[in-house]
N, C-alpha and C positions, 0 to 999 in steps of 0.2 A: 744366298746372302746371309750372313753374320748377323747376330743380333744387334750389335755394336754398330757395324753397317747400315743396317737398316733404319736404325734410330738416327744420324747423322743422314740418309738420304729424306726421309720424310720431314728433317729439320728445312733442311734445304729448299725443299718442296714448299714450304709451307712459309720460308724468305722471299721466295720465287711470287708466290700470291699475294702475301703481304705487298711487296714493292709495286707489283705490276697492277692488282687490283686499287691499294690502298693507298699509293704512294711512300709508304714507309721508309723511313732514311733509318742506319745504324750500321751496328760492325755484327749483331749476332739478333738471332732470334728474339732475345728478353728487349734489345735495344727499341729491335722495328717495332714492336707490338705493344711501346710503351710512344712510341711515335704517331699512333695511330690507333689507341684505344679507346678516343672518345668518338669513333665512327664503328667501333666493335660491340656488341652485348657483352654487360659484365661478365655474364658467364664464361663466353667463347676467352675475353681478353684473361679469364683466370686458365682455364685449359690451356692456352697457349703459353702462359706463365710457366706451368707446371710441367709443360713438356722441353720448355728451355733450361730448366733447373736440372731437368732427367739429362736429358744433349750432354749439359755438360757436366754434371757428375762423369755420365759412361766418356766425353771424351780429355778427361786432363783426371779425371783421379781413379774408378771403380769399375773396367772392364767386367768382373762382374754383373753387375749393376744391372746392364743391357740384359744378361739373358735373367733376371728377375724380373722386368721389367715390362719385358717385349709385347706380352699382352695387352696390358694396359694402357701400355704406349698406344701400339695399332686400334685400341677403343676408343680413348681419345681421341687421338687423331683422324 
């Protein structure tokens, strides 16, 4: 799997929890997790900020981006 890939499967994954765990409504990762941040730690609700801002840097502008990224991604997350 592609770094690019990978970044967009674990965003997924982590829409998938948001909704089912937390009830989250939205179109993207930054939307749900502002849906349902006052059931989250500030902490966790800012890493998931941070890995929606990565999402979609690598998917509408910085292909790159992903393989800079990819470590920190998978720490966070």
């Amino acid at each position: 799997m592609s770094p690019s890939d990978e970044i967009t499967y674990i965003s997924q994954n982590l829409e998938k929890i948001l909704k089912s765990q937390y009830g989250a409504v939205g179109k993207g990762l930054g939307e749900m997790v502002r849906s349902v941040e006052s059931q989250l730690p500030e902490e966790t609700v800012q890493k998931i900020r941070t890995l929606a801002r990565w999402r979609n840097k690598v998917a509408h502008d910085d292909m790159s981006f992903a393989n800079k990224k990819i470590e920190a991604f998978r720490q966070i997350a």
